[in-house]
C-alpha positions in Angstrom: 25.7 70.0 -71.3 22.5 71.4 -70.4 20.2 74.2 -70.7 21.5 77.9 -70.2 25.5 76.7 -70.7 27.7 79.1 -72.6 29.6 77.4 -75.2 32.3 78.2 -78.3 32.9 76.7 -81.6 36.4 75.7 -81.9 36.3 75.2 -85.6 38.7 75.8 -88.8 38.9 79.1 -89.7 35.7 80.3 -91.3 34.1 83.9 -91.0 32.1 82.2 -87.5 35.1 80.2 -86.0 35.0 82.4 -83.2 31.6 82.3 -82.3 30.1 81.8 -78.8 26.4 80.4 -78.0 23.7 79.7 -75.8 22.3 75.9 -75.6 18.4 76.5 -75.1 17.3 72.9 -75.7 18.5 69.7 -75.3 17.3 65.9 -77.2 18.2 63.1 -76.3 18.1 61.1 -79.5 19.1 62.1 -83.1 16.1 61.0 -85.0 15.3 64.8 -86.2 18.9 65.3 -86.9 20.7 66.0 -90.1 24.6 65.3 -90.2 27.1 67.8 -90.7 30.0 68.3 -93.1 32.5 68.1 -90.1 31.4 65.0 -88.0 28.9 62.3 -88.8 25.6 61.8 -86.5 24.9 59.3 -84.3 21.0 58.7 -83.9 22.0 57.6 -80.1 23.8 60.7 -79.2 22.8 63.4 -77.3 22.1 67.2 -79.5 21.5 70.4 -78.2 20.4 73.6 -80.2 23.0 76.9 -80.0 21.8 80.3 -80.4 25.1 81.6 -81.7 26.1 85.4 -80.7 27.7 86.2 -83.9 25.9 84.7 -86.5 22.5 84.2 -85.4 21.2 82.6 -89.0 23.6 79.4 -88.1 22.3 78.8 -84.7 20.7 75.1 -85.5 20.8 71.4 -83.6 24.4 69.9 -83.4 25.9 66.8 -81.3 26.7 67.4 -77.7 30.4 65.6 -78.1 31.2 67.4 -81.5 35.0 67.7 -81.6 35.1 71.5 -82.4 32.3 72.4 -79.5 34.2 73.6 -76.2 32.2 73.9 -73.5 32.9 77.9 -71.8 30.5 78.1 -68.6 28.1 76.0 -67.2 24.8 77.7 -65.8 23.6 76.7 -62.4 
């Protein structure tokens, strides 16, 4: 995933399950990253930052290969 792809959260049903973001920046290493309730953090992995379209107040850092993060367009 890179820069400018369009992506949706897959997630159980919450208020934002059906949310769709924007990545605007990529790391490649986990040191600044806290884990989340639904996967655990690896400080080798790749995390990208979401501006969600729905709920804007949860855009934040998450794991590139989180299990409920589906990849919807690529940019060029």
């Amino acid at each position: 995933m890179k820069v400018g792809d369009l992506v949706r959260w897959t997630g159980p049903p919450v208020a934002a399950s059906a949310d769709v973001g924007l990545i605007t920046k990529v790391a490649r290493h986990g040191g600044i990253i806290q884990p989340t309730p639904t996967q655990r953090t690896r400080v080798d992995s790749t995390h990208i930052f979401i501006q969600w379209m729905v709920v804007p107040e949860d855009s934040d850092w998450i794991a590139a290969d989180h299990r409920y993060l589906e990849l919807v367009n690529e940019s060029r």
